[in-house]
C-alpha positions as CSV (number, residue, x, y, z in Angstrom):
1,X,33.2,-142.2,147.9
2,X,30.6,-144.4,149.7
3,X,32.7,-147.5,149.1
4,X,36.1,-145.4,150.2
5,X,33.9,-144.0,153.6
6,X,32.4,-147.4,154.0
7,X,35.8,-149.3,154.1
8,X,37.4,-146.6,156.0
9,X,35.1,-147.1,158.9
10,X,37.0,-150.3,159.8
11,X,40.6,-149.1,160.3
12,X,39.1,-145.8,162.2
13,X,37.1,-148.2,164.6
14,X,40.3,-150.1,165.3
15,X,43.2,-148.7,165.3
16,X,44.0,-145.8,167.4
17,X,43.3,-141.9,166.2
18,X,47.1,-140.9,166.6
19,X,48.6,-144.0,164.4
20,X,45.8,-143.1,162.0
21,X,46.6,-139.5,162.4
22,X,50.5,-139.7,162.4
23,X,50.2,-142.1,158.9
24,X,48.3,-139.4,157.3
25,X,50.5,-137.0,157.9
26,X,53.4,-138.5,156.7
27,X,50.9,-139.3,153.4
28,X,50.2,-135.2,153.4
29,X,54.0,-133.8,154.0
30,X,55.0,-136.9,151.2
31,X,52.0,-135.1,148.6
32,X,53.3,-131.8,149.6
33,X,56.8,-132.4,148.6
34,X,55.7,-133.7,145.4
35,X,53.3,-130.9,144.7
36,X,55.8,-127.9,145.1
37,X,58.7,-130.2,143.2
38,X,60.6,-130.9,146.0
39,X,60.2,-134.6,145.4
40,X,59.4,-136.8,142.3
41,X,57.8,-139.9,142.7
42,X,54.5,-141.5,140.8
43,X,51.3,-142.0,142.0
44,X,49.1,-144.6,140.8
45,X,47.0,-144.1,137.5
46,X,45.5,-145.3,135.3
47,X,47.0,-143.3,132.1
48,X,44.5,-143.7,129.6
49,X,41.5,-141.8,128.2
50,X,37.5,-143.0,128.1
51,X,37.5,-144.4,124.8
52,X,35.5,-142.8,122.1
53,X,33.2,-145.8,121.7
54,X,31.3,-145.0,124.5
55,X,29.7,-142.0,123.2
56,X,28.0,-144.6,120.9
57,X,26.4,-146.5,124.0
58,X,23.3,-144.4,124.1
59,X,22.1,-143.5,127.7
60,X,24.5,-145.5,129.4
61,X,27.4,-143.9,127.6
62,X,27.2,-140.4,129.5
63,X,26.5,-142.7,132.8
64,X,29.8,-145.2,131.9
65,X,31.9,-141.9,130.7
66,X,31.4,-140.0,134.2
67,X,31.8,-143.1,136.3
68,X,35.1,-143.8,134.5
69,X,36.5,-140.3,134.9
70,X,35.1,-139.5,138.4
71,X,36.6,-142.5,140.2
72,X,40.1,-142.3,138.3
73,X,39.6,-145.6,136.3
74,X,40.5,-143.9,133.0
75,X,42.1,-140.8,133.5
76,X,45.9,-139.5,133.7
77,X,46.7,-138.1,137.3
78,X,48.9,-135.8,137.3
79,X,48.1,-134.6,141.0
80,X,48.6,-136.3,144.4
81,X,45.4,-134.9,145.7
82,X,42.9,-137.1,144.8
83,X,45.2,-140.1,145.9
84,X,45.5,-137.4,149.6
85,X,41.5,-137.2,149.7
86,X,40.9,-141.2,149.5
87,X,43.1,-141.3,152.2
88,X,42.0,-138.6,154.7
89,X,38.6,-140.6,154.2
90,X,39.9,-143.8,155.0
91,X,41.7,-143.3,157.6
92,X,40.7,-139.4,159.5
93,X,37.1,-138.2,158.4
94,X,34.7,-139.4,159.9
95,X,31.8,-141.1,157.9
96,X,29.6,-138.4,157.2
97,X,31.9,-135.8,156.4
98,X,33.2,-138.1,153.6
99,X,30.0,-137.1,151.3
100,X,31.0,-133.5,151.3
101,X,34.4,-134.5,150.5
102,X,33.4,-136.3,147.6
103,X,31.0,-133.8,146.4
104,X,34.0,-130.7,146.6
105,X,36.1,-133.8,144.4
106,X,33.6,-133.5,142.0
107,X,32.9,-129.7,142.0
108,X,36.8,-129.3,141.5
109,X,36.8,-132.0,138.5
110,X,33.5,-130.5,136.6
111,X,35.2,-126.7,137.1
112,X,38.7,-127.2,135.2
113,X,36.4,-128.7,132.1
114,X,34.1,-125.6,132.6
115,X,37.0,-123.3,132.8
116,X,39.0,-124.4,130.0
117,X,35.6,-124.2,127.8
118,X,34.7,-121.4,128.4
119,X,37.7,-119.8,128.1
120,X,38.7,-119.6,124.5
121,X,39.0,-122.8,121.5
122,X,42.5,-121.8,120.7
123,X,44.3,-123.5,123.2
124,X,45.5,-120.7,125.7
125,X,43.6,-121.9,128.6
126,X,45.7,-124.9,128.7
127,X,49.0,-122.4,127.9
128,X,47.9,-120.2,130.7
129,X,47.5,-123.2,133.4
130,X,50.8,-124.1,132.0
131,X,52.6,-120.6,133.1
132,X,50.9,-120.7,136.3
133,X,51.5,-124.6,137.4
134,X,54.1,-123.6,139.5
135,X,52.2,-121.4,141.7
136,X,48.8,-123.3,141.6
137,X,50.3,-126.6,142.1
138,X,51.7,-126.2,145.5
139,X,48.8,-123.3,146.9
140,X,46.3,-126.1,145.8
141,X,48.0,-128.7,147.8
142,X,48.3,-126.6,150.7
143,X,45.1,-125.4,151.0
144,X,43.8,-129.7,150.6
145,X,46.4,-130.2,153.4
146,X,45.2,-127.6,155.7
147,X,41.5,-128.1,155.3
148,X,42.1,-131.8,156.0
149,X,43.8,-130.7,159.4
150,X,41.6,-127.8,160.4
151,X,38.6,-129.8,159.0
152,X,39.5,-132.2,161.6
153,X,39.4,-130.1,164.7
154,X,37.5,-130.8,167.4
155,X,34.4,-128.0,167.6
């Protein structure tokens, strides 16, 4: 996220708040439609898993596996969000704001792990999330969207 914040303080020194503004919202309403199923399209990804061979790199397995998985450079996406976030932090939040942004990214990817662990070893957490996709899909993106937006108001 430093990198992302780092880099996105160029193009929110230069160009002006309302192009910036106007290109993230057309990012958001895109992510929105593709979140409730309106409209299909793929996002980048990098669609395979951490290999298993990493567990069997002693301390720095743990330290390769998390950095692999918490920047997207192994892992399926099947969500726009996190492609939404990087965004909003290069182009609208402002440089500080970017490091709570990044830690809420990493509270919501440690809870679904938690969540489906601690709910049972059969399988039925992931049945469960299946049945309620539909609904949690679209209230997630809309709840990203607006805290982008309201995050971003002027106190």
């Amino acid at each position: 996220m430093f990198a992302a914040a780092a880099l996105g303080a160029l193009p929110q020194l230069l160009v002006p708040a309302p192009v910036r503004w106007a290109v993230f919202g057309a990012a958001a309403l895109a992510v929105l439609l593709r979140e409730t199923g309106v409209a299909r399209f793929p996002v980048p990804e990098n669609a395979r898993l951490v290999t298993e061979d990493v567990q069997h790199l002693r301390e720095w397995g743990a330290l390769q596996f998390g950095f692999e998985m918490g920047t997207g450079m192994r892992t399926y996406s099947p969500s726009a969000l996190p492609h939404l976030a990087l965004l909003a932090v290069l182009l609208v939040v402002p440089f500080p704001a970017a490091f709570a942004l990044g830690a809420g990214f990493a509270v919501g990817r440690l809870v679904m792990p938690l969540m489906s662990n601690a709910w049972s070893d059969d399988g039925s957490w992931t049945e469960l999330w299946a049945r309620w996709d539909a609904v949690a899909r679209p209230l997630l993106a809309l709840v990203a969207v607006a805290a982008f937006g309201l995050g971003m108001l002027p106190a």
